[in-house]
C-alpha positions in Angstrom: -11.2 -9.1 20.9 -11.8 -12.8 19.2 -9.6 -13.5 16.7 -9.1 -16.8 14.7 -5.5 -17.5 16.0 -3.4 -20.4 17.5 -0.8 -18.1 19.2 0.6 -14.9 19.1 4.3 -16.0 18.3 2.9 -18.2 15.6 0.5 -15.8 13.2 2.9 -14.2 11.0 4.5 -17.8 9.9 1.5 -19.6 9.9 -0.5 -17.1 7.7 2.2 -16.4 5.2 2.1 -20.6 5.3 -1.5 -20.3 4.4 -1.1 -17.8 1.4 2.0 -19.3 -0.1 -0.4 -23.1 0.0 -3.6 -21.2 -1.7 -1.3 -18.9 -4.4 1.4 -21.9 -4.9 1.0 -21.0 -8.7 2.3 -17.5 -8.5 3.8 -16.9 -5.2 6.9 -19.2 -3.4 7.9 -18.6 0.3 11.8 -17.2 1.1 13.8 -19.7 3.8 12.6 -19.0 7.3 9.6 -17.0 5.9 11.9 -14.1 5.5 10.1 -13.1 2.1 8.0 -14.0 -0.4 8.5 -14.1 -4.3 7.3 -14.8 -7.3 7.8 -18.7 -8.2 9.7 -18.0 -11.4 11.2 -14.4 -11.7 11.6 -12.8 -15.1 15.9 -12.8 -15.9 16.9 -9.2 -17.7 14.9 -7.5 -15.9 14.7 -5.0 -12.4 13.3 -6.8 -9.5 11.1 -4.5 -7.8 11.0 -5.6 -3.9 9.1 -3.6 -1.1 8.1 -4.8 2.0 6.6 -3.7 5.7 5.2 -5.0 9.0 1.8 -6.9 8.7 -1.5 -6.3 9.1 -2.2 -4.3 6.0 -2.8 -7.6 4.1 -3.2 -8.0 0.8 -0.3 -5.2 0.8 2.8 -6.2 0.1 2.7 -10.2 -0.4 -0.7 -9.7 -2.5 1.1 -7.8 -4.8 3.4 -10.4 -6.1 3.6 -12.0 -9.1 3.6 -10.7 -12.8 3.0 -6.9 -13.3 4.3 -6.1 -9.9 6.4 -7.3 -7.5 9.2 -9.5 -7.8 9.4 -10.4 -3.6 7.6 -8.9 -0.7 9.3 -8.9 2.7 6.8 -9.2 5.9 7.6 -7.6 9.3 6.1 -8.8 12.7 2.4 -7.1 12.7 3.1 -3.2 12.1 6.3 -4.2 12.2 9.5 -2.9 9.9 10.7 -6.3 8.2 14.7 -6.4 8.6 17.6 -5.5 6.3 18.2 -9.2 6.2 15.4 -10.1 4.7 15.4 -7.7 2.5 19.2 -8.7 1.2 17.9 -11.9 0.9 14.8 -11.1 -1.4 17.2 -8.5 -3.6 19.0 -11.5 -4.1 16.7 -14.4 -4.7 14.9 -12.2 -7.5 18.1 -10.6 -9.2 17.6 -10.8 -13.1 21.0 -8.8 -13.6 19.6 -5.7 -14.2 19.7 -3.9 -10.2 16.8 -3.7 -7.9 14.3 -1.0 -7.1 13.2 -0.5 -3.2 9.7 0.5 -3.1 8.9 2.0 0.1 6.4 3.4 2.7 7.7 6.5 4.4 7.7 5.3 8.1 11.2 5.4 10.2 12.0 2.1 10.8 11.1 1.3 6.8 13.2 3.8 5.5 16.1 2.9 7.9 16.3 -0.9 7.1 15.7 -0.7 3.4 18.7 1.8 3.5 20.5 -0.7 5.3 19.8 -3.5 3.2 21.0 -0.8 -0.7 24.1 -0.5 1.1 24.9 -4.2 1.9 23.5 -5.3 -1.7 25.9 -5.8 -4.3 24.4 -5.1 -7.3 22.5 -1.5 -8.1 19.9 -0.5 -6.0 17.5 2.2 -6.3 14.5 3.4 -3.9 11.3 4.9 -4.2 9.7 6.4 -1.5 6.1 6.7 -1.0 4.5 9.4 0.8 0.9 10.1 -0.4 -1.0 10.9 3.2 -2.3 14.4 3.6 -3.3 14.0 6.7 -0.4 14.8 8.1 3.0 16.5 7.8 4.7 14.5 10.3 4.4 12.1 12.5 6.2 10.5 15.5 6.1 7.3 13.0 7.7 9.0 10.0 10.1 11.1 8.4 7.7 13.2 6.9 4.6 12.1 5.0 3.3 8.7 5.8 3.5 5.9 3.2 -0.3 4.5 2.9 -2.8 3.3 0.1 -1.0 5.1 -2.8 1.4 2.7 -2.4 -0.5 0.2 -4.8 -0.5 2.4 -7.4 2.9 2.7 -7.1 3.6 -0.7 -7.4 1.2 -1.4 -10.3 3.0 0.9 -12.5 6.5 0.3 -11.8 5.8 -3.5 -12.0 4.3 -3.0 -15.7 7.1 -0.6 -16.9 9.1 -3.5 -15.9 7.8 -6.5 -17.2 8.5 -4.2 -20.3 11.8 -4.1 -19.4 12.2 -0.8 -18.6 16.0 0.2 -16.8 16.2 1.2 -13.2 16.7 4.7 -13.3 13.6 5.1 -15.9 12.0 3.2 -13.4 13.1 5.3 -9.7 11.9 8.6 -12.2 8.4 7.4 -13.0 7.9 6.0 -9.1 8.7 9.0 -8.7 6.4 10.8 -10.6 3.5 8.6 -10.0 4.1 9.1 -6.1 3.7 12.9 -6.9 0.6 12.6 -8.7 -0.9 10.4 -5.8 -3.0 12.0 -2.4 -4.6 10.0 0.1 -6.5 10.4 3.3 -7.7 8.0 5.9 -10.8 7.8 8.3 -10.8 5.2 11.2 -14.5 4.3 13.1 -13.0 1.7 15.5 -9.8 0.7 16.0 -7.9 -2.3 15.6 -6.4 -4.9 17.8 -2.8 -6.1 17.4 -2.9 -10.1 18.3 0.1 -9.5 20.5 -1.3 -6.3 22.5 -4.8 -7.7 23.0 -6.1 -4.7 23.1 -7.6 -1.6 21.0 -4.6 0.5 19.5 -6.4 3.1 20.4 -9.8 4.4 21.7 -12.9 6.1 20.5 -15.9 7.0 21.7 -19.2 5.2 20.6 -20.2 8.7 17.9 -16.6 9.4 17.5 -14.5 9.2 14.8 -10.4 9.7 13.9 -10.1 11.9 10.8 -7.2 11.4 8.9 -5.9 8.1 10.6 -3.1 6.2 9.8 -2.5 2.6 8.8 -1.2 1.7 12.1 -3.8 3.5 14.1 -1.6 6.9 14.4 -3.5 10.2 15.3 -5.0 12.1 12.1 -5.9 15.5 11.9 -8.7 15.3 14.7 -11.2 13.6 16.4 -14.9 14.5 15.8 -18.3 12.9 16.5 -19.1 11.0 13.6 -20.4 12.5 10.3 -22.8 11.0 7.1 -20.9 9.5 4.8 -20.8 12.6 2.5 -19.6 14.9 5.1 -16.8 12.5 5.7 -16.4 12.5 1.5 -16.5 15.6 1.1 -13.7 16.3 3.8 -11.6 13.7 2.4 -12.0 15.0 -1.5 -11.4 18.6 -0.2 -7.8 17.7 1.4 -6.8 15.8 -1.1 -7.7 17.9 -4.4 -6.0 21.0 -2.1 -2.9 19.3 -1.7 -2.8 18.3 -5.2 -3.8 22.2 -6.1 -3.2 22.9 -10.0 -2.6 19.2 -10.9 -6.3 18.5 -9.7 -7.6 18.4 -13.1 -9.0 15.8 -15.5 -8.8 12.2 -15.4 -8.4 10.0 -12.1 -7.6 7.0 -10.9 -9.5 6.4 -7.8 -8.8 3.7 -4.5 -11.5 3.7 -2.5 -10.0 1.2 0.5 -11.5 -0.5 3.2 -9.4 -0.9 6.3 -10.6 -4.7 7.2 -13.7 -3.9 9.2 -16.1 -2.3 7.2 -18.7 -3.7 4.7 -17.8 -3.8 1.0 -21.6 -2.2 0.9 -20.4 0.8 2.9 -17.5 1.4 0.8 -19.1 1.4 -2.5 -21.2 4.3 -1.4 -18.1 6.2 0.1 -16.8 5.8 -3.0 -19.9 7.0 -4.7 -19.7 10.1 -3.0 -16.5 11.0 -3.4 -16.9 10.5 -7.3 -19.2 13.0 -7.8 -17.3 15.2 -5.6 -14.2 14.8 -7.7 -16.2 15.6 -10.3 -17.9 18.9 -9.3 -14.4 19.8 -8.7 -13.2 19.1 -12.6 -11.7 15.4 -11.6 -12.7 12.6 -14.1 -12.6 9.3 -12.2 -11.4 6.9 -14.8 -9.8 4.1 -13.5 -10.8 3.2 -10.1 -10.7 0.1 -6.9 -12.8 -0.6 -4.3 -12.5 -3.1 -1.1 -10.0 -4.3 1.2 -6.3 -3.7 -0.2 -4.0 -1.8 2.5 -5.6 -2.7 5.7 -5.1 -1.9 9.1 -5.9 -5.5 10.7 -10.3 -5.5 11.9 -9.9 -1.5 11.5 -13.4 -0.6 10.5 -13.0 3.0 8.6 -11.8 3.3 4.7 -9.1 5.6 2.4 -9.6 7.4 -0.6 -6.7 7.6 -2.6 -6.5 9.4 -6.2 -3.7 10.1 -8.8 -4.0 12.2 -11.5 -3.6 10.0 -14.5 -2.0 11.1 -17.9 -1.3 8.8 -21.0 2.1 6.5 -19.6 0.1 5.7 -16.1 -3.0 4.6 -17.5 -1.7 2.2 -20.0 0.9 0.8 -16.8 -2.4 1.0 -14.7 -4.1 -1.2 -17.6 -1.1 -3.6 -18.4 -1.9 -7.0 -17.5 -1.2 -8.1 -14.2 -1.4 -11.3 -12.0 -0.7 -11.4 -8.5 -2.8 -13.0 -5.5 -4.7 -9.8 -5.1 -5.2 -8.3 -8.6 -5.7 -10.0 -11.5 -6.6 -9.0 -15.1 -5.9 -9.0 -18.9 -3.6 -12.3 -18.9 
């Protein structure tokens, strides 16, 4: 696999050196690259920090900056980041009113973020994302895997508080909007982690993972690979079963490319799937397509959707301005 590298034990500090140069007017870079954060933090109000390994880029770093997240904290590729380093974001983003933990519902995650509540000294709160249907467990989770939902997540909470919202308002509605968000995964190829140099996994020429995760874990199968609305229409149907009851009315909908796959190909995934949702009584209102949690050169896509009512659409359309999403400033 070519990749545009100078050497494996160099990527991680050289790219964040890269994205902290090109977003120097919203984003600033932690001592020893342990996080980054938003160049001037809002005082009075919760500092939302999340974090996890690389490779899913523009999640978590992307996501900085006003509307969302106060600091980011980035791991070796698919790699938890460490409870230092999340202690030392808490801290360089504390505007005196606690910090809220947003995080993906993988093991190592879960542990270090737990680690790094207990050794903060202000309040600290968590929200735990868990939005893949695929799976119930895994051998890299505690239950549900944290994937694409995740965005949402963090687009809410970071407009309830720039509003200045208080932290356990805030850890309630994470909450809430986690439960309203489904997601489900497809991988084509797999990807190559620079320090394996190899495929993650393999699949066969007309094969295809259904219900992938972001790090290349098993999904629900493998089968030969489908038309793009057969592989819709399998990802609409596990996702509006899981949601049951609450899979009515109006949608917000991720449609999210995994790093290898053609912007072209995505926005007639997502196509498909919209007219799906809407045959099933799903109104997709709000909606993203491209490249937002990837999985390194992964070719393959997501389709994430939460059921929207009147708080979450007006946090979805609050202004926000961050490396990766931008509007209404």
């Amino acid at each position: 696999m070519k990749k545009l590298i100078n050497a494996t034990e160099t990527v991680l500090t050289e790219s964040l050196d890269g994205f902290v140069s090109a977003h120097g007017d919203i984003v600033a870079l932690g001592d020893e690259h342990k996080f980054v954060r938003r160049v001037s933090p809002k005082p009075g109000k919760v500092a939302l920090i999340s974090g996890g390994g690389s490779g899913h880029e523009p999640l978590h770093a992307g996501f900085v900056g006003h509307g969302m997240l106060d600091a980011a904290c980035p791991g070796q590729v698919f790699t938890s980041p460490t409870p230092d380093q999340m202690l030392a974001a808490a801290e360089a983003v504390d505007g005196g009113a606690g910090s809220l933990f947003i995080v993906k519902n993988y093991e190592g995650d879960v542990m270090n973020f737990e680690m790094a509540a207990e050794m903060a000294g202000g309040e600290v709160m968590t929200v735990l994302t868990d939005d893949d249907v695929a799976v119930e467990t895994s051998t890299f989770s505690t239950g549900r895997r944290g994937v694409a939902g995740t965005l949402l997540v963090e687009k809410v909470l970071g407009a309830a508080a720039e509003e200045g919202t208080d932290l356990a308002a805030l850890k309630a509605l994470g909450d809430r909007a986690n439960g309203l968000t489904r997601s489900m995964g497809v991988a084509l190829t797999s990807c190559t982690v620079p320090a394996a140099g190899t495929p993650t996994f393999e699949l066969g020429e007309n094969e295809m993972e259904m219900g992938v995760g972001i790090h290349g874990e098993p999904g629900r199968r493998r089968v030969p690979l489908a038309e793009a609305s057969d592989i819709a229409e399998e990802m609409v149907a596990a996702i509006t079963s899981d949601l049951g009851d609450k899979a009515r009315g109006e949608a917000f909908v991720l449609l999210n490319g995994f790093g290898g796959t053609p912007l072209m190909e995505l926005y007639l995934m997502f196509n498909a799937a919209q007219q799906l949702l809407g045959r099933r009584g799903v109104t997709v209102s709000r909606s993203l397509v491209g490249n937002y949690v990837t999985s390194l050169e992964m070719a393959g896509c997501s389709l994430t959707v939460t059921m929207l009512d009147d708080e979450l659409r007006r946090l979805w359309d609050a202004p926000v301005h961050t490396p990766a999403l931008r509007w209404g400033m």
